[in-house]
C-alpha positions, -999 to +999 in steps of 0.1 A: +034+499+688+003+488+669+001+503+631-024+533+621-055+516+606-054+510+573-015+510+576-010+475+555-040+486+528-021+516+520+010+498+515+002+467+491-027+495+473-007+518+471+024+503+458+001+481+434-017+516+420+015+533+418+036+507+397+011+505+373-002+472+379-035+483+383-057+507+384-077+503+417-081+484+449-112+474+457-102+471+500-090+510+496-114+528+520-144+550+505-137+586+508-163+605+525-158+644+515-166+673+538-200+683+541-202+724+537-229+721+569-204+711+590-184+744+586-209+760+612-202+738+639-159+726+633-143+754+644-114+746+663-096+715+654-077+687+677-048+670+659-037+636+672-004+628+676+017+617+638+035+586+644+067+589+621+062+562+587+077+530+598+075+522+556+101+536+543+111+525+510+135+530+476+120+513+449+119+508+409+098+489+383+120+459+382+100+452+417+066+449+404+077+411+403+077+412+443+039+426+450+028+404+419+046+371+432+066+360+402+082+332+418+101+326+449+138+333+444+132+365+421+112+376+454+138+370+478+169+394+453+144+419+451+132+419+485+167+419+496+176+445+472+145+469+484+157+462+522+193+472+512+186+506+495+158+511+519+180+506+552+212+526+540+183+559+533+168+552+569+202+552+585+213+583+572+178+599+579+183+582+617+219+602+618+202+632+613+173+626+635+150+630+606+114+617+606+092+638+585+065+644+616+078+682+627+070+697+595+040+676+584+027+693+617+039+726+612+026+727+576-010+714+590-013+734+613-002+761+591-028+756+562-056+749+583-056+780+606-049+801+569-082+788+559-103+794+591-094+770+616-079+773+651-057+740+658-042+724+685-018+696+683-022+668+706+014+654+703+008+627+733-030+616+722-039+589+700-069+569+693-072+527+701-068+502+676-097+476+691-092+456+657-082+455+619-114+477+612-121+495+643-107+528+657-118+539+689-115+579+697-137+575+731-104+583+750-094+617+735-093+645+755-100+676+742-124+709+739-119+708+701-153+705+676-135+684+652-103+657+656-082+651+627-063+613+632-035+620+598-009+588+597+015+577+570+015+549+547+050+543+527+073+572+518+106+573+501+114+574+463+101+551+437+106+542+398+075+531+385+069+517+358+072+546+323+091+565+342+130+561+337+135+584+372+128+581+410+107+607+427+093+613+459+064+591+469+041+601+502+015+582+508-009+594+536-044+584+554-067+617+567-098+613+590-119+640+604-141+628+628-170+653+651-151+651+687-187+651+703-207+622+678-178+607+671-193+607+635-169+608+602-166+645+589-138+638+561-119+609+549-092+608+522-061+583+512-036+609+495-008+594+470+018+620+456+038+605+428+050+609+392+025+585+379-004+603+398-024+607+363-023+568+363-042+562+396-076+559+384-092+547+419-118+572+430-110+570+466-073+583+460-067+617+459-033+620+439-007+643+435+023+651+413+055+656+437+076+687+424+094+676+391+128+694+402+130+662+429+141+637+400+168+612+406+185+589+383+197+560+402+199+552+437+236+565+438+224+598+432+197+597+457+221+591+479+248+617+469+222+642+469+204+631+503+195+664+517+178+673+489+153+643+486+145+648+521+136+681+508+117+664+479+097+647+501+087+677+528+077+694+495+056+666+485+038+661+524+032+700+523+014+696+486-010+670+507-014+694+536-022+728+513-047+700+496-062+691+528-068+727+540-081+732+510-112+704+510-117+716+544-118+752+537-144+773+559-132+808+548 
């Protein structure tokens, strides 16, 4: 399966942003924000099938060395390091048949119809990806005024750098698109994490995830699995009150 548009930008931007290497990225998307007119006309809305986050990842600070490149061998431990901590997590979420999607959907669907909206949830529509830039919507079905295309960029836990704990980290791309022009209603990159007062890019709506989801070390995370996966439904519901919110018609 191809990855969501803007997949790969989200991860090396948003891992970049987030450990405090830099402020911006210049290849993040421009946010386009929703246009009070279009309240009159976006009544009911079509949600495209959420494809679960094929990027999920455990990090810390000491991997800021990876994204920047400081040298080959340090590269390959830490890559191999990420990989370990990030497979154990996924296999425990696979034993539980975990992926995130039910309740980002739920949540959505939830928030948008509490601020106006009716929704339906097209679970077995998506759009094409004709290229690296270009997403076609020409073959969704649907009676809906407006479509809303929401797909993940990484998830997990991450210890950035200045902070001595993980937290949850959600990363996720929003589009909302006029299903008869086809035109671009909404656009927004959301980024929950602890360092969310550090991402100074303008087209990055950030979050702070729920300070009670704090972990220690990796050992931990894992000893108290349940309760990051709780950490980090928490922190996809903050993104989906936030979205209702910048799309409220009431």
């Amino acid at each position: 399966m191809k990855r969501n548009l803007y997949c790969g930008l989200l991860t090396i931007c948003s891992i970049l942003i987030v450990m405090g290497t830099i402020s911006g990225c210049a290849q993040i998307p421009k946010k386009v924000e929703f246009d009070s007119s279009a309240k009159t006309r976006i009544k009911r809305i079509a949600l495209l099938q959420i494809v679960p986050s094929q990027q999920i990842s455990i990090r810390n600070k000491s991997n800021t060395g990876v994204i920047l490149g400081f040298g080959f061998i340090p590269t390959l431990i830490e890559e191999g390091v990420i990989a370990e901590k990030s497979k154990k997590y996924v296999e425990m979420m696979k034993s539980k048949k975990i992926t995130f999607v039910p309740e980002l959907v739920a949540a959505l669907q939830r928030e948008l119809r509490q601020n106006g909206y009716d929704v339906d949830y097209l679970q077995n529509q998506r759009p094409k990806l004709i290229d690296k830039t270009t997403v076609d919507y020409s073959n969704i079905q649907t009676e809906s005024d407006g479509i809303l295309n929401v797909y993940y960029g990484p998830i997990g836990y991450l210890s950035p750098e200045f902070k001595e704990s993980y937290a949850p980290w959600v990363v996720l791309g929003v589009r909302l698109i006029d299903a008869r022009t086809k035109d671009t209603l909404y656009f927004k990159n959301f980024n929950v994490s602890q360092v969310a007062d550090r991402i100074t890019n303008e087209n990055i709506d950030a979050i702070f995830p729920d300070e009670k989801y704090l972990y220690q070390s990796f050992d931990e995370i894992i000893d108290k699995f349940d309760e990051t996966i709780e950490g980090v439904l928490s922190s996809q519901e903050k993104i989906a009150v936030r979205i209702a919110q910048q799309l409220n018609r009431n």
